[in-house]
N, C-alpha and C positions, 0 to 999 in steps of 0.2 A: 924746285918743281913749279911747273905755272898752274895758276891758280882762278887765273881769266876765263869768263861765262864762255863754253861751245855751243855751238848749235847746230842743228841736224837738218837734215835737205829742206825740211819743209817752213826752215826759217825759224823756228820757237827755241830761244835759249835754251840752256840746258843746264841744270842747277853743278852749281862747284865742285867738284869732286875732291875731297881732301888728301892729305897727302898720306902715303901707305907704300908700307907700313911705317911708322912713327920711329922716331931714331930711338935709338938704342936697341932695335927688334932686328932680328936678323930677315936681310930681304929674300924673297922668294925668288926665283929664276926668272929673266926678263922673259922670255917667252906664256910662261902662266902668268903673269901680270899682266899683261899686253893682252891675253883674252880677256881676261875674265874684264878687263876695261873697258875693253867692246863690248861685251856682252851687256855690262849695265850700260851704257850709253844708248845701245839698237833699241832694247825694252823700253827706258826711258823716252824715248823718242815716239818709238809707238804710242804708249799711251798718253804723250801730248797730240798726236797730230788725231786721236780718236776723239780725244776731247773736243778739241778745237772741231770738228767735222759736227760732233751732236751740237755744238753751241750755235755754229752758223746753218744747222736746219731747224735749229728752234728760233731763228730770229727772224727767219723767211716766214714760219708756217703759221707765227702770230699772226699775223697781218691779216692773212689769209682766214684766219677763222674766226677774228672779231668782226671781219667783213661778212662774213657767213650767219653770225648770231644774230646782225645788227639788221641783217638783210630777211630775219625772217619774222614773217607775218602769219600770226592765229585770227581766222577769221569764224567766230563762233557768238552763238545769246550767251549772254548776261544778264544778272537778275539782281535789283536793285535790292538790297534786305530790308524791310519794314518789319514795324509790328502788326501783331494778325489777330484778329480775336480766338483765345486759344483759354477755354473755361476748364476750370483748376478741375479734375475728377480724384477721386477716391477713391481705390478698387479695391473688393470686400469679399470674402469671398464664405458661404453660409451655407445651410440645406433650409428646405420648406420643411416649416413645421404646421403641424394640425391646430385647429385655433382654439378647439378643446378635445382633452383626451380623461377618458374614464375609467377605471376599473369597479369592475359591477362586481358587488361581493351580496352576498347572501346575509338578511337580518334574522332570519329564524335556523334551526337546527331539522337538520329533516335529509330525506333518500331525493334525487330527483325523477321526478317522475316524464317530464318531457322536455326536449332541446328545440326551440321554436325556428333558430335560424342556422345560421352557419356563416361559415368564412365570406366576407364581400356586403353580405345584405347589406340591404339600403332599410333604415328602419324608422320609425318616426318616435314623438313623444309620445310613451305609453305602451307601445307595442310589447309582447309577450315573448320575453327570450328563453326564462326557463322558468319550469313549473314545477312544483317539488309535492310531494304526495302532501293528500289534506285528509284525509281520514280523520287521525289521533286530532288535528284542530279541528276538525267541525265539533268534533266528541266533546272538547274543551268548550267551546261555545256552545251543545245543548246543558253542559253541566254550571256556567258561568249564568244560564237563563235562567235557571230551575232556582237557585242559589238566590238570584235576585227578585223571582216570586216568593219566595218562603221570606224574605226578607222585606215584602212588603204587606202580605197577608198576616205578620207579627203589630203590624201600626193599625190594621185595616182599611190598608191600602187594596180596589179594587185594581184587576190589569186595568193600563190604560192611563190611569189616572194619576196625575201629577204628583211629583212629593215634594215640589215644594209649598201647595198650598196645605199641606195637614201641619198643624199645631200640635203640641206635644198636650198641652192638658186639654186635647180632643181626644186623644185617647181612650181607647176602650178600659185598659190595666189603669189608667189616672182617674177615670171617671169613677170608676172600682174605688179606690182609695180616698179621694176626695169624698162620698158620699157617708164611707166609714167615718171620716174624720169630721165631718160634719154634724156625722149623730151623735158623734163622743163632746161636742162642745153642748151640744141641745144638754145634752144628761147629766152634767156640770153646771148648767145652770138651772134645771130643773132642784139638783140637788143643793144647791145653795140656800134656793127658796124654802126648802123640807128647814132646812139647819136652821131656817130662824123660827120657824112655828117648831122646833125640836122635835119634827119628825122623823129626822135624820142626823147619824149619827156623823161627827169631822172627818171618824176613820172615814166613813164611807166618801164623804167629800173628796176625801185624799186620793181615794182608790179611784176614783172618776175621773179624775183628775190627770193621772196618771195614765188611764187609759185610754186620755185624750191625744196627751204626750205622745204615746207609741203610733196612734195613727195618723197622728199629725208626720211623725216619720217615716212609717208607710207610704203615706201620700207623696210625700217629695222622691223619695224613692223610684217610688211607679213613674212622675217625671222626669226623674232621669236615667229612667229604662227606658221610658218612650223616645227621649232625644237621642240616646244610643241607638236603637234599633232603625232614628232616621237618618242617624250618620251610616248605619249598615249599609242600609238603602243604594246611599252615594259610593261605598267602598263596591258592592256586589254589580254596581254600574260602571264603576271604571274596569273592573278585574271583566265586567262580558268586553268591556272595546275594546282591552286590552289583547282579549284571544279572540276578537274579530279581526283585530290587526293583524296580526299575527297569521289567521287564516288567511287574509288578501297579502300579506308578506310572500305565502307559498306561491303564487304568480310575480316572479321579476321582469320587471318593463325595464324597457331603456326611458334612460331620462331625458334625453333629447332626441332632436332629428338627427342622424348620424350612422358611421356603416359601423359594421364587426370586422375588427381589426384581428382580433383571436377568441375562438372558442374554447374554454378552459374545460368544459365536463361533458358529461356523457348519459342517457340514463341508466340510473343505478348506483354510478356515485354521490356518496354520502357525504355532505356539507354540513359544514357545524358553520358558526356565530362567524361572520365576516369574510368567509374563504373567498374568491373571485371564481366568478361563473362565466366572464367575458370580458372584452375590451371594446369599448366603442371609441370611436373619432371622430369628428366633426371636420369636413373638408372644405368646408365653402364657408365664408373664407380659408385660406390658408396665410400661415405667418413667414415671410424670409425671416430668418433670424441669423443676423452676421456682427461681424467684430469692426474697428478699426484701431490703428495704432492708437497710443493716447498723444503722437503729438498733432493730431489731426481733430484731438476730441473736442475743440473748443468750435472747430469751425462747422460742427454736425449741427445740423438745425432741424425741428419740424417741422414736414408740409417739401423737402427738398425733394431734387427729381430723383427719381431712382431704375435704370436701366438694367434689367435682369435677364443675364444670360443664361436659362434653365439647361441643364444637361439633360442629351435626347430630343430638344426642343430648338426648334430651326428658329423660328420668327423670337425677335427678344420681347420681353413683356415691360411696359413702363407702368413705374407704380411709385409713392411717395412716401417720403420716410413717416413715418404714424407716432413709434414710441424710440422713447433715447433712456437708458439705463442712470440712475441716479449717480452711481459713483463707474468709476474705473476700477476692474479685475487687478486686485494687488500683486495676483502670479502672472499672469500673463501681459498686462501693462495695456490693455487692451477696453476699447467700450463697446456697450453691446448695444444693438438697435434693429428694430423693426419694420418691415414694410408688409401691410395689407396685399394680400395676392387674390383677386375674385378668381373665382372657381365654380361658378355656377355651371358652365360644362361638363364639371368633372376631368377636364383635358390634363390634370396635374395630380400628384400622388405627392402624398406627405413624405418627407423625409429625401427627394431629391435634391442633389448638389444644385448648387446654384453661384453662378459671379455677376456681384451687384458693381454697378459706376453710381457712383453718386457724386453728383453738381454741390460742388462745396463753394464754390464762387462763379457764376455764369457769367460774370464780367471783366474776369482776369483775360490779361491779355499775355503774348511773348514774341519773341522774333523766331522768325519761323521762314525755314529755308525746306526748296524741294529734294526731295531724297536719291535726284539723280546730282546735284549738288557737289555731295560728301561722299569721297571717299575712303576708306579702310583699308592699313595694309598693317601688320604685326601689332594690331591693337591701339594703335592712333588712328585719330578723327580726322579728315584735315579738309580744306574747300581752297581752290583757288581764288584769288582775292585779285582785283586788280587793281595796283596803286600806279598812279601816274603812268597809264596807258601801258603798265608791265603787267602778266599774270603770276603772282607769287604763292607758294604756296603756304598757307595760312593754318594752324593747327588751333581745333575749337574742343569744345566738349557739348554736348548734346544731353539735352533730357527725353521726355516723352515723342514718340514716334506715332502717328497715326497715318490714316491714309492720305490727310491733307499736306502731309510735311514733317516735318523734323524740328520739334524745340531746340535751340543752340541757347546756351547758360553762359560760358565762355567765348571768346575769341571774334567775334565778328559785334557790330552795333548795327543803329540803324541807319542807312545811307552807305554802306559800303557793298561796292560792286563784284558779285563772284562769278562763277562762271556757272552757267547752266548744266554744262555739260562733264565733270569732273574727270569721267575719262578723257576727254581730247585736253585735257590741260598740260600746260609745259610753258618752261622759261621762255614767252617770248613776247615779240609785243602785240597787243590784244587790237584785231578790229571790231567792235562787237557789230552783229548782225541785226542786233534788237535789244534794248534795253528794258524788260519787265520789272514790275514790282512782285514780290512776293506777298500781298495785300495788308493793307494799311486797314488799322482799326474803322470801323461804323458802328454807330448806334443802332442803324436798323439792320442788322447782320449777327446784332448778339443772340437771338434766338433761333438762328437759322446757326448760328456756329452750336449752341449748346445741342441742335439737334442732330449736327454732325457731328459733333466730338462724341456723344452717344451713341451711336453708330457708327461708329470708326471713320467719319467721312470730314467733310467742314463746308464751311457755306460759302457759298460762289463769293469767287475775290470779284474787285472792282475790275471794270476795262483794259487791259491792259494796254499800254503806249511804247511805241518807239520813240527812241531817242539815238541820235549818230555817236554823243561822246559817251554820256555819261558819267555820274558825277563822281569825284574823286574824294576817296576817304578820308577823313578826318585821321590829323596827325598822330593825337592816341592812340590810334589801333595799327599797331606795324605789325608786320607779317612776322611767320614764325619764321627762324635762325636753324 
């Protein structure tokens, strides 16, 4: 059998065909050998000359379309990436709270007899919320007056007249006593004198003697009647202010300037010892009172700015952190802190939502590219980058977004050229039209950015300049794969 390469019209050998059937095998009939030979020879032919036909229009149509790639030109801005002054914020988010809150309770026991305000009033120091019947106290205080007369008409004390000048052995009952015990010494010694002219008998000395004794105790006695009935004095004067108090107790004032937040009673209910008759609040000031993480708690400071976005309220209100919590919330990991809200309008109500920014660093900076920049597609970041006159596409990651631009963390630095325009980007080579900066840090732009990054806005970038090339990225930062 021959064994030598065939080849078919279009010239391409044709692989060996072995020999068949193999000896020992009984052969088939020359006629079905002789097709089925053709048959794989035809096939096999076609599918060389199909090959060969894709390979020589893939070697034409190369040519042709790296000439095409190489021939195309993007002519679009570019935008040189710097750093921007971009001030660290905080976002906090709290309600106003009232800067004092009360509840009014009741110090005496009693009906109420009148309700002076109601829900909103505006009330000041002193004013008259509730009045509660005074009858049974006035009755108290004529009985606590009467008590304190009888109790200095006992010393002869007239009305009027002071008790702390009377003396105890001024006493009427001492003077009394004292005179007795005076004439029992006379009569003791009269009687002595008897004893020695033996007019008089020892017994009788004895007896005198004796009866000196007893009014000699008498007398101390009657002094310390009289000092009790001046301590009465002092007790039957506390017990009247006590139920005078108690009388002016029956009128409850608010304790400060401040509204009624709730009215608790009515007339006719009955209040014992401490119940609550109201609620007042003090509005002006009002307090923010918000959280922040705790790994932010180190950089919270006194005196920082603080930008409050009130809910319901259009224009933001700026105001400065006042108080910082001693410790950190062990539940919720969080520190608490305060900003002063003026309210001398009244334009604000306690207990509204509120989102604070607070300026935890006004002189942080970041590189900061424009938002037409970056595009998004299935949750990647990415900005056209242009390295050596090519636009590539560069994948980044991005933090904080405002209306000046777009914080980038990852993937681009400073000095590398993107493309302004994110949608017109594509593999090719780049002529830019304008080379800007995306603004480079200033010292005199840090408080015009801290008053745009407050405001969702940033502070006017420097001039910007054309340039034809444009400067080419630094080797570190290669595009994304």
């Amino acid at each position: 059998m021959n064994l030598a390469p065939e080849s078919c019209a279009s010239g391409h050998r044709l692989p060996i065909t072995p020999r068949w059937p193999p000896r020992g095998v009984p052969s088939l009939p020359d006629t079905a050998l002789a097709a089925g030979r053709v048959s794989i020879l035809c096939s096999a032919a076609v599918i060389l000359m199909a090959a060969a036909g894709c390979g020589a229009s893939a070697a034409h149509s190369e040519p042709g379309a790296a000439a095409e790639v190489e021939a195309e030109v993007l002519e679009t801005p570019t935008v040189a990436v710097s750093r921007h002054p971009w001030p660290r914020i905080v976002r906090s988010y709290g309600s106003l709270v009232a800067d004092e809150i009360a509840v009014i309770g009741s110090r005496v026991e009693g009906r109420v007899d009148q309700v002076h305000v109601d829900l909103g009033d505006a009330v000041t120091a002193g004013t008259p919320i509730v009045t509660l019947r005074q009858n049974e106290f006035r009755m108290r205080v004529e009985h606590s007056e009467a008590q304190l007369l009888q109790a200095r008409a006992a010393v002869g004390l007239a009305a009027g007249d002071p008790a702390e000048q009377l003396s105890p052995e001024n006493a009427p009952p001492v003077l009394e006593q004292k005179a007795v015990w005076t004439e029992a010494l006379a009569a003791v010694e009269r009687a002595k004198q008897l004893v020695v002219r033996n007019s008089l008998s020892a017994a009788d000395v004895e007896q005198l003697t004796a009866t000196a004794a007893v009014t000699d105790a008498r007398y101390r006695s009657a002094l310390n009647g009289a000092r009790e009935k001046i301590a009465l004095i002092s007790v039957r004067e506390a017990e009247l202010s006590l139920v005078r108090e108690a009388l002016t107790d029956t009128v409850i004032c608010a304790p400060f300037a401040s509204q009624i937040q709730q009215k608790q009673v009515s007339p006719g209910t009955y209040v014992r010892i401490g119940d609550a008759v109201a609620t007042v609040v003090r509005t002006n000031p009002l307090r923010f009172r918000g959280s922040v993480p705790e790994r932010h708690a180190l950089s919270l400071a006194v005196g920082q700015q603080v930008q409050l976005q009130i809910e319901s309220v259009a224009a933001p209100v700026d105001v400065e952190v006042t108080r910082i919590s001693p410790a950190v919330d062990l539940q919720s990991r969080s520190l608490v802190f305060e900003a002063v809200v003026d309210n001398h309008d009244g334009d604000y109500r306690s207990g509204l939502f509120a989102e604070a920014r607070v300026v935890t660093d006004p002189q942080a900076q970041a590189i900061v590219i424009p938002a037409s920049s970056l595009i998004e597609f299935a949750g990647v970041e990415k900005v056209w980058k242009v390295v050596d006159g090519e636009a590539l596409e560069q994948q980044v990651l991005t933090g904080e977004r405002r209306d000046s631009g777009i914080a980038v963390l990852e993937g681009v630095i400073e000095g590398d050229v993107i493309l302004l325009d994110a949608t017109a980007g594509r593999r090719a080579r780049v002529v830019p039209l304008a080379v800007t900066t995306t603004g480079a840090a200033r010292p005199d732009v840090t408080e015009q950015a801290v008053a745009g990054a407050m405001s969702g806005t940033s502070a006017e970038n420097p001039p910007l300049t054309a340039s034809p090339g444009g400067p080419k990225s630094p080797a570190n930062s290669s595009p994304a794969r």
